[in-house]
C-alpha positions in Angstrom: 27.2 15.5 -23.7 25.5 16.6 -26.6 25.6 13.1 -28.4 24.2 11.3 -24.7 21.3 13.7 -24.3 19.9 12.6 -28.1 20.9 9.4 -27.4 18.8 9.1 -23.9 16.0 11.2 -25.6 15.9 9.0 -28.7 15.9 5.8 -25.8 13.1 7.1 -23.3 11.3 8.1 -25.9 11.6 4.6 -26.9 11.3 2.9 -23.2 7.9 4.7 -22.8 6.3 3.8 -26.1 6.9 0.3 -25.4 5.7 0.5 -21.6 2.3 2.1 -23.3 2.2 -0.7 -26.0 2.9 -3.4 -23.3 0.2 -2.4 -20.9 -2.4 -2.8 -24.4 -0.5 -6.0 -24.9 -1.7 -7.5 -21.4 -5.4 -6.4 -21.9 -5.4 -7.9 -25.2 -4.4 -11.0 -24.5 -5.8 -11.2 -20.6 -9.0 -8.5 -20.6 -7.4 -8.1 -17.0 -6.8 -4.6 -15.5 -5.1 -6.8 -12.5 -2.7 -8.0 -14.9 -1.8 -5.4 -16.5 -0.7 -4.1 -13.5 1.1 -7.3 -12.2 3.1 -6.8 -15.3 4.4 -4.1 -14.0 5.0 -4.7 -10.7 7.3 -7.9 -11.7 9.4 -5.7 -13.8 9.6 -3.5 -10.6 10.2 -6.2 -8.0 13.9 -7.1 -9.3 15.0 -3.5 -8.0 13.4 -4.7 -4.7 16.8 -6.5 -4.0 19.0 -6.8 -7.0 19.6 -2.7 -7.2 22.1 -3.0 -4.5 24.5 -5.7 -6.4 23.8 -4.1 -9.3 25.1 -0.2 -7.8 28.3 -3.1 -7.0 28.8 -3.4 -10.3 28.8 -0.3 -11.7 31.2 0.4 -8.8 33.7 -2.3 -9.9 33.3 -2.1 -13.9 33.9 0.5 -16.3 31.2 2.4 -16.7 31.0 3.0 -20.7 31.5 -0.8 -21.0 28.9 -1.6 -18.5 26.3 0.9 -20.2 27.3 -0.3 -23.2 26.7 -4.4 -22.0 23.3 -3.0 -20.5 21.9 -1.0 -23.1 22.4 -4.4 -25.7 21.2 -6.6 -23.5 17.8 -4.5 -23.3 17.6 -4.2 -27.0 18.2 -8.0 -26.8 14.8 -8.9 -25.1 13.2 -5.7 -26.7 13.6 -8.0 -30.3 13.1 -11.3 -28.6 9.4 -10.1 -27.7 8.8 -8.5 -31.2 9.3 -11.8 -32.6 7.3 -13.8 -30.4 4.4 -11.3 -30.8 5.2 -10.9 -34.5 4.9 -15.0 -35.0 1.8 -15.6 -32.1 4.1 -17.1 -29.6 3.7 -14.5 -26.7 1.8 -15.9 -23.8 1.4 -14.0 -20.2 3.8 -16.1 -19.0 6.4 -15.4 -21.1 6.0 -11.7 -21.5 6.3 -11.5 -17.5 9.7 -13.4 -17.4 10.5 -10.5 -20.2 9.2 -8.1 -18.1 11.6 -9.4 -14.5 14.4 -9.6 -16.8 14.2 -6.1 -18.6 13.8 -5.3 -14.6 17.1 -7.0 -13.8 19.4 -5.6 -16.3 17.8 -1.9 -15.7 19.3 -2.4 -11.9 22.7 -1.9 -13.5 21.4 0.1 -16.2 20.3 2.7 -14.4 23.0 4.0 -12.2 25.5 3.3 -14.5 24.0 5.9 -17.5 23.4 8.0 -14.7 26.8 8.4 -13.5 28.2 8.1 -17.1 26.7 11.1 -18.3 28.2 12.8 -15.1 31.5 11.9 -16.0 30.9 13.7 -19.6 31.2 17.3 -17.5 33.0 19.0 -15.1 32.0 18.6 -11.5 30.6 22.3 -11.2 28.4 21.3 -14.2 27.1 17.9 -12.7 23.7 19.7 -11.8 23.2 21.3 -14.8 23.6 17.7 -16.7 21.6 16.1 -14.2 19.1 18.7 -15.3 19.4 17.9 -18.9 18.2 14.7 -18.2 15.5 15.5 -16.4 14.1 17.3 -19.6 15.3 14.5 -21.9 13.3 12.0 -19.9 10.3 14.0 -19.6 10.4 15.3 -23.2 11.1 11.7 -24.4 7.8 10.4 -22.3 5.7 12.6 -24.6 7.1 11.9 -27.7 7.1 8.1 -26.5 3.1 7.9 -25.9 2.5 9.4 -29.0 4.2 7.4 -31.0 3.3 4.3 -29.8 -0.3 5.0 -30.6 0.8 6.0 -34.2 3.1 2.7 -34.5 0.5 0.5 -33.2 -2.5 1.9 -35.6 -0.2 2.3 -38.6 2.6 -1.3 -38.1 1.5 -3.1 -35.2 2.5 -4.0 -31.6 5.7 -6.1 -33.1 7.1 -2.9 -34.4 6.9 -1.1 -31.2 9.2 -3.3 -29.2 11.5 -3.4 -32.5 11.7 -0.1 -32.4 12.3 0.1 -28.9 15.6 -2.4 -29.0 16.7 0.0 -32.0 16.7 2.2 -29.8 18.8 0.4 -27.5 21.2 0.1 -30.1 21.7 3.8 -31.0 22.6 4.3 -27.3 24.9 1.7 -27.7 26.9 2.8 -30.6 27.1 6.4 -29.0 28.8 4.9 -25.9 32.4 3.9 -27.4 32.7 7.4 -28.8 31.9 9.5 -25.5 34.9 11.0 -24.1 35.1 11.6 -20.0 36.4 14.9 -18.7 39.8 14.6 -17.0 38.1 15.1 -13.8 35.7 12.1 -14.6 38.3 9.7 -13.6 40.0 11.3 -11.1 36.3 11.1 -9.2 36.0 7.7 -10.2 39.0 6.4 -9.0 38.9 4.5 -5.6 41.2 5.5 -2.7 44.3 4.1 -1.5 43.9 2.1 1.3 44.3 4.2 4.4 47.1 2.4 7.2 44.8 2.9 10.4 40.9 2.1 11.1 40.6 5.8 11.8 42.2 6.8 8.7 39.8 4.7 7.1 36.9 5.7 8.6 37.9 10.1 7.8 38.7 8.9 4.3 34.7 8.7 3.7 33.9 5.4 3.8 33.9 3.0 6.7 36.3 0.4 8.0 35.8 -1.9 5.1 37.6 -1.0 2.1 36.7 -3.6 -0.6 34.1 -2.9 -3.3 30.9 -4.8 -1.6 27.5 -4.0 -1.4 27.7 -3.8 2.5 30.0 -1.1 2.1 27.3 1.1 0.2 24.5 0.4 2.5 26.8 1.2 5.4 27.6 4.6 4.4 24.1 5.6 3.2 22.2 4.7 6.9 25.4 6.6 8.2 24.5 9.6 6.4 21.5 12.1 7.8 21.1 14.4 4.7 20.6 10.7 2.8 18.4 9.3 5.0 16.6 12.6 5.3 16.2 12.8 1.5 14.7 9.1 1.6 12.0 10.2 4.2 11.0 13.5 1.9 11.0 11.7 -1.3 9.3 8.6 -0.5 6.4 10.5 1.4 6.1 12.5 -1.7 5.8 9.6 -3.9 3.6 7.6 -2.0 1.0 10.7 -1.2 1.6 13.2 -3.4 2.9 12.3 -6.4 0.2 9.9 -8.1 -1.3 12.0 -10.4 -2.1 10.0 -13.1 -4.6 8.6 -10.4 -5.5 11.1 -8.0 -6.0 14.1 -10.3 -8.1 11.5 -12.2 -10.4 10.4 -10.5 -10.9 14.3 -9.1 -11.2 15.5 -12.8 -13.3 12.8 -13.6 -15.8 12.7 -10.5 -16.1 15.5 -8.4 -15.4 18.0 -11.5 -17.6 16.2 -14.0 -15.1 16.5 -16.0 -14.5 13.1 -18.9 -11.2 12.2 -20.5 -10.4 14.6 -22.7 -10.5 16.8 -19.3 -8.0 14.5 -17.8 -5.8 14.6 -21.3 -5.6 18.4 -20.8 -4.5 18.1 -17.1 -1.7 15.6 -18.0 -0.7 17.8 -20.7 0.0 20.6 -18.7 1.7 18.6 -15.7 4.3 17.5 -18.8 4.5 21.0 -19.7 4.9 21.6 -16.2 7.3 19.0 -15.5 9.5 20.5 -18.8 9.7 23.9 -17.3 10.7 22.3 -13.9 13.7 20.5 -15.7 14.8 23.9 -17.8 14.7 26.0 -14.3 16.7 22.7 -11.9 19.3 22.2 -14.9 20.1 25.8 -13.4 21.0 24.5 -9.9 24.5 25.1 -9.0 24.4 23.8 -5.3 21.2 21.7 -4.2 20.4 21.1 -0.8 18.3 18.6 1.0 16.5 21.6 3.1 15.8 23.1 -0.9 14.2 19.4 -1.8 12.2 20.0 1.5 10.7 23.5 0.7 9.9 22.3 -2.5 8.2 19.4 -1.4 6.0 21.5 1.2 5.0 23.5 -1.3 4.3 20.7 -3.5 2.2 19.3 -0.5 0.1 22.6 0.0 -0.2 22.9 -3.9 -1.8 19.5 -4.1 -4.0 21.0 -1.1 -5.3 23.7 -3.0 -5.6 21.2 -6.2 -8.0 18.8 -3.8 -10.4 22.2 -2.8 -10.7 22.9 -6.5 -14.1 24.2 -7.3 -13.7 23.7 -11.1 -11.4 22.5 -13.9 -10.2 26.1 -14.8 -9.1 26.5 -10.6 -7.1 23.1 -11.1 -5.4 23.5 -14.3 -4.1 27.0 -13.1 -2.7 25.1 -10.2 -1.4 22.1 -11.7 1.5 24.0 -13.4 3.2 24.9 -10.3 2.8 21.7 -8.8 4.8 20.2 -11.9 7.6 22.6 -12.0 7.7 21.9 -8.3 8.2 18.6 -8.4 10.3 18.9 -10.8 12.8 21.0 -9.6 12.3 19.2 -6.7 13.7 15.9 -8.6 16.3 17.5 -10.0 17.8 18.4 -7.2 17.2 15.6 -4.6 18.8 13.5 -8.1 21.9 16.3 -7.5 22.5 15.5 -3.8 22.0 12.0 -4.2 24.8 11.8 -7.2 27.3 13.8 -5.9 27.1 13.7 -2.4 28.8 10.0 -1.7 32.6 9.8 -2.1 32.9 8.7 -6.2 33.8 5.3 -5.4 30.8 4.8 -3.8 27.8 6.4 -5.9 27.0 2.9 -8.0 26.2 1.4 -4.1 24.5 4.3 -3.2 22.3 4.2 -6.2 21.7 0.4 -5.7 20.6 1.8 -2.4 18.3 4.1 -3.5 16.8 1.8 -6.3 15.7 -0.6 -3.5 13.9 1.9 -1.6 12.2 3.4 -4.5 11.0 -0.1 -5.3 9.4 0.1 -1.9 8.0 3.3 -3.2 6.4 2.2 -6.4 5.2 -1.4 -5.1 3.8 -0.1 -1.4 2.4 3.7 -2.8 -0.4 3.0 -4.8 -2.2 0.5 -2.8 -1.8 2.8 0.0 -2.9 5.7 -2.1 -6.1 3.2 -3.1 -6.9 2.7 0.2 -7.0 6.4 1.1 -8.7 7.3 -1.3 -11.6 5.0 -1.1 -11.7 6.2 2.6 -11.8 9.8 2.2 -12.6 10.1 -1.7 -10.3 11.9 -4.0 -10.4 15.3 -2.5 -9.8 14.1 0.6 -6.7 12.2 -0.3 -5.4 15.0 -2.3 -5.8 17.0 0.9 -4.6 14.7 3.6 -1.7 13.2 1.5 -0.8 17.2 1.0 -1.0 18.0 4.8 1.2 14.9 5.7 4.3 15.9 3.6 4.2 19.3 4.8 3.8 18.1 7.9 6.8 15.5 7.6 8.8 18.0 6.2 7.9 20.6 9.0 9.1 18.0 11.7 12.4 17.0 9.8 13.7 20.3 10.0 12.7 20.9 13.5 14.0 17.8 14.1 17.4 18.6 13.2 17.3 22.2 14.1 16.9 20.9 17.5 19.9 18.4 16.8 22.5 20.9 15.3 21.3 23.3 18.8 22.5 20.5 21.1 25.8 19.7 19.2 27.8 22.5 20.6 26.7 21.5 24.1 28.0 18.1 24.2 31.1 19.0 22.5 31.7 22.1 25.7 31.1 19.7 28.0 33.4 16.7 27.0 36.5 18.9 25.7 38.5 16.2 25.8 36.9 14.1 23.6 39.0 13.1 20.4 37.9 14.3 17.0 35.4 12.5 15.2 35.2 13.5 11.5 33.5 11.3 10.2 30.9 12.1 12.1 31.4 15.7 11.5 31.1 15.0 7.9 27.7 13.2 8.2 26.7 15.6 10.4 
């Protein structure tokens, strides 16, 4: 587990100094903000509908040699583009055909380092590594935009993406020498097929017992606590977590403040962000209702953040709404990895990466749009009030649900057992 968590930090910190160098790339060669973010939206869009066959396939391979297969493929087009910039071949074109590929490969990528550095711990310790990540990542986003800054000024935008597929590679020759826990693949292992329908359907999964794609999106709509945690955390995304453009454009307008502001408020929301990782990898059992108290308070945080009479109010109140939302990550990332039955967490993944493309590709123009009605407070405020509100009416929602379950059950006693709707329930 050791050896994984260098390796990830050594890639993100790689991912994210390319992703900064290739957003400069676009405005050199276009001068077009509006490119620059079409860039990234087609390196997005693959995940729109290709993260569900990918979660398939991390299902139905092994996952070392999947990672493995992924992580050189990605260093692969990371050295194809540092030779087309390197010899003036690069045109917009080309580098957004890069940029849908990187996107398609990451839709296996993804889930399958996820769940392999799961497999690297016991089960009881599957929170604590999913923790570790979350500080890797955030730790190797700083170290990332720094140094592509410094490799740009001191050896050019060529040496960025080099760098970035050797990083690719290090992950890669890790892999091979990672060793699963013995619980790792008895988790992994798919069931025997049950004898009956009903056996099949109490085993976990549904009537369908083949590795397909239909099978994963099946069991997460059947699931409450899944489909909950999709409500929470893409209402949070869309409204509250845009910082980098609602905290902005409040630092920068309404607090008069100018960039170097803004670079202090982003420094403290990473700082933020790495506490939030230290205090998740601590979870032992997450809980959807825990993502939703988090997230409401995340919401009324941001509240405060948008009535902020001055810089020093909002920096004091930025902290908390990073280790929030971080903590917060960590553990709707918890529930999301360990909750399906292990056969099933690549599809359920897949799942999740097409609705978190919804997400990123539907949450900032909807963010825009707020906030040119209402101005930056006023979105900070509003997008606050509606995830508290959301959360609010989830849990009366199923308060009121779990109230009327007894009832039905007094009243038709002779009903047959129904566990696996027990289970969801």
């Amino acid at each position: 587990m050791r050896w994984w968590s260098v390796a990830n930090f050594v890639s993100n910190a790689g991912t994210w100094m390319q992703l900064t160098v290739q957003n400069l790339l676009v405005l050199q060669i276009t001068g077009s903000a509006a490119a620059t973010g079409l860039s990234l939206s087609v390196q997005a869009a693959p995940g729109l509908l290709m993260s569900l066959a990918g979660g398939a396939v991390v299902d139905r391979w092994p996952r070392k040699l999947t990672a493995a297969v992924s992580q050189a493929l990605l260093a692969a087009v990371a050295f194809t583009t540092a030779f087309l910039i390197a010899f003036d071949q690069l045109s917009v074109g080309v580098l957004m055909a890069l940029a849908a590929v990187t996107g398609l490969i990451a839709t296996v990528d993804g889930p399958a380092c996820a769940l392999l550095g799961n497999d690297l711990v016991r089960t009881e310790d599957v929170p604590s590594a999913i923790g570790v990540g979350s500080l890797v990542h955030n730790a190797g986003r700083l170290v990332g935009a720094a140094l592509a800054g410094i490799t740009v000024g001191f050896l050019g935008t060529a040496a960025a993406y080099a760098a970035n597929g050797l990083s690719f590679l290090f992950v890669t020759a890790v892999i091979p020498f990672l060793r699963p826990v013995a619980q790792a693949a008895r988790r992994t292992a798919a069931p025997k097929k049950p004898r009956t329908k009903r056996e099949r359907k109490a085993s976990g999964g549904t009537a369908d017992d083949g590795m397909t794609v239909r099978e994963g999106v099946r069991f997460f709509v059947r699931r409450p606590r899944l489909l909950g945690l999709a409500v929470i955390t893409g209402v949070s995304a869309m409204f509250g977590r845009n910082y980098s453009l609602t905290l902005a454009v409040l630092v920068t307008g309404p607090l008069a403040g100018g960039a170097g502001a803004f670079g202090t408020v982003s420094t403290v929301l990473a700082v933020g962000g790495i506490v939030g990782a230290v205090l998740g990898a601590r979870l032992r059992k997450p809980s959807v209702r825990l993502v939703g108290v988090l997230a409401a308070a995340g919401g009324l945080l941001q509240v405060a953040a948008g009535l902020s009479p001055s810089l020093v109010v909002l920096l004091v109140l930025v902290l908390p709404m990073a280790v929030v939302e971080s903590v917060s990550d960590t553990a709707g990332t918890t529930v999301l990895q360990t909750d399906p039955p292990a056969h099933l967490r690549g599809r359920v993944l897949g799942v999740w990466g097409s609705i978190r493309t919804i997400w990123s590709l539907a949450g900032p123009p909807a963010l825009g749009l707020l906030m040119e009605l209402a101005g930056a407070r006023g979105a900070l405020v509003a997008g606050g009030l509606l995830i508290a509100v959301v959360v609010l009416a989830g849990h009366l929602l199923r308060s009121r649900t779990v109230r009327t379950v007894p009832a039905l059950v007094h009243a038709e006693p002779a009903a047959p057992a129904r566990p696996a709707l027990s289970t969801a329930a």
